[in-house]
N, C-alpha and C positions, 0 to 999 in steps of 0.2 A: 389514347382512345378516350370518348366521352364520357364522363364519368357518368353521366346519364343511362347509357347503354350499361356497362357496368352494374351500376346499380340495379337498374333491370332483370338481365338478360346472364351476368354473374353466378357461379358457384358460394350461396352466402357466407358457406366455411372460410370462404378467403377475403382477407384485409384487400382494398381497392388497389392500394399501392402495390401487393405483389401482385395483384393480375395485371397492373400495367406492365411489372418488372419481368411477367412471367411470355406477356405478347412483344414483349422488347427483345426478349432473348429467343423466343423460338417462332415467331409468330411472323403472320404477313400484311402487309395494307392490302393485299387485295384477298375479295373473298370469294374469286373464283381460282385459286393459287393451288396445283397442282404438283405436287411432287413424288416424285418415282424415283425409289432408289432397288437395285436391285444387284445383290451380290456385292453391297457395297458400294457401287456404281450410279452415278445420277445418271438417270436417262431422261435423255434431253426429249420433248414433248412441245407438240405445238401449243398457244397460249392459250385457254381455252377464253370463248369470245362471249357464253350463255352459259349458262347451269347446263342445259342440254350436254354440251359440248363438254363440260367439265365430267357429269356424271358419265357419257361416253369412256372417258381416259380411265378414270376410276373401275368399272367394269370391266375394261382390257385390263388391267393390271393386277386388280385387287385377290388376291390366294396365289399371287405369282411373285409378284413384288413388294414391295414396302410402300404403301402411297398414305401420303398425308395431305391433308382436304381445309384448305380456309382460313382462317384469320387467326383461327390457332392450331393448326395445323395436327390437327390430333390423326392418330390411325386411320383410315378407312375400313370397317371392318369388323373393329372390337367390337365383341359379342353378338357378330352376327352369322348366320352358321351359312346363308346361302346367297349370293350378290346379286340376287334378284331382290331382296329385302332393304338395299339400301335405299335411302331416303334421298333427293333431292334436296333438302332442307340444307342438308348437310353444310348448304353453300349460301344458307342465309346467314346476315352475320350474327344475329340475337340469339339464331338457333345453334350455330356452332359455336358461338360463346359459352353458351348454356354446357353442350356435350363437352367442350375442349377443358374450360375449367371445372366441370364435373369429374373428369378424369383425372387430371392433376390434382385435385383434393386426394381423391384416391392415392395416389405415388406418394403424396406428403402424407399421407396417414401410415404408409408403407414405409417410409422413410422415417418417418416421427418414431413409429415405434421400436425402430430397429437400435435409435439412440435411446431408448427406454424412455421414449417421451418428455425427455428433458423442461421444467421451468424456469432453468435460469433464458432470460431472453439475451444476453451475450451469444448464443448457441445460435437464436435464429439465421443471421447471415448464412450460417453453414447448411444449416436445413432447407435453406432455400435453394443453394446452390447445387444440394445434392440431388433436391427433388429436379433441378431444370436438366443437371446432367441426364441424371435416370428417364426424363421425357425423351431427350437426345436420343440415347442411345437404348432405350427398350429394357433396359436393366439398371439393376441392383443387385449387388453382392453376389450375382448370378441368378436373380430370376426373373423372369420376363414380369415386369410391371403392370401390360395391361393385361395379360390373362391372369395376375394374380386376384384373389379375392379379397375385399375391401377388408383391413383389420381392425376397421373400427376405430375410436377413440381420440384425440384432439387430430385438427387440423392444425399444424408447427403448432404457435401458440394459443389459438385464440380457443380457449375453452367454451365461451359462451355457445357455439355453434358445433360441438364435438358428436359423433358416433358415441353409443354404448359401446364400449370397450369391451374387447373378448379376453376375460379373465383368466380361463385354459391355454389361453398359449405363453409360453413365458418370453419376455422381452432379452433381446439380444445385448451381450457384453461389448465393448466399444476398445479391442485391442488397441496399439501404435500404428500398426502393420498396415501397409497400403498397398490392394493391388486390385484394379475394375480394371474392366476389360475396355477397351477402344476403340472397338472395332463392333461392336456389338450393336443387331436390329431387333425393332417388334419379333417376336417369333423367331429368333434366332439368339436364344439368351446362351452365354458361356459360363463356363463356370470361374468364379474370382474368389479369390479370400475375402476374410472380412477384416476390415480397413477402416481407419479416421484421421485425418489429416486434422493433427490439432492445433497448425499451425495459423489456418483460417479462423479461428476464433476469434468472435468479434469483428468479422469481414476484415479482417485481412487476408493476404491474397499470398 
């Protein structure tokens, strides 16, 4: 992607390199890209040809199935209570840059804190990976990611750019024990233990 747009059109909480690495892993070149998944099931959809056309599919689908919208393919939907509210925009690319990685800060600040917001940067590989799964699949530890509420406080690492931290909630312990669910959508979160795979530290795999 252009680093140009990017720097633009970007979530400033996030370093440039993981929004490329973040539209590498979940993201589309096209920014009228469509996807319906429903019951777990990709339903196969005509391509849409305009925004028109896009925002049509979207509207059939949207409080029925799981549709993700654009270059970063975020929810259709989050925090909107009626699909007569959805925007058009959705399918410009600066404007869904904007919402896609606006969201994902969110998930890594859900994610960051659940490691109790760890400094050593050895850690980030792993935080990044857990936040692309958790966009994936709608959860974390079992909760749905995007109806959760933002926790504030670093994005992975880069403090300069961080939320006020919500000091009342206390940060989560980092058992061995690993078990996320696989199967898991927006709005269909399961319930999973809590888990760390300490074996990707340091990006290894």
């Amino acid at each position: 992607m252009d680093a140009a747009i990017i720097a633009k059109c970007a979530d400033p909480s996030l370093a440039p390199a993981i929004v490329e690495q973040f539209i590498s892993a979940v993201g589309s070149d096209d920014p009228l890209a469509v996807t319906v998944k429903a019951d777990g099931r990709l339903v196969l959809i005509p391509k849409p040809r305009s925004p028109d056309e896009a925002m049509a599919v979207v509207k059939d689908y949207v409080g029925h199935a799981i549709v993700r919208v654009g270059i970063t393919q975020f929810p259709a939907g989050v925090g909107v209570g009626d699909p007569s509210q959805l925007q058009p925009d959705m399918f410009d690319t600066c404007a869904n840059l904007r919402t896609g990685t606006g969201i994902f800060a969110k998930v890594a600040r859900i994610v960051t804190k659940w490691y109790g917001r760890p400094t050593n940067s050895e850690l980030l590989p792993q935080l990044v990976d857990d936040t692309i799964y958790a966009w994936k699949t709608g959860t974390f530890e079992g909760d749905n990611v995007f109806r959760a509420n933002d926790p504030g406080g670093p994005t992975f690492m880069n403090r300069s750019s961080e939320k006020p931290a919500d000091d009342g909630e206390a940060t989560a312990s980092s058992p061995e024990s690993e078990d996320r669910s696989q199967s898991a959508e927006p709005g269909k979160a399961t319930e999973a233990g809590i888990r760390i795979d300490l074996s990707r530290i340091g990006g290894q795999k």
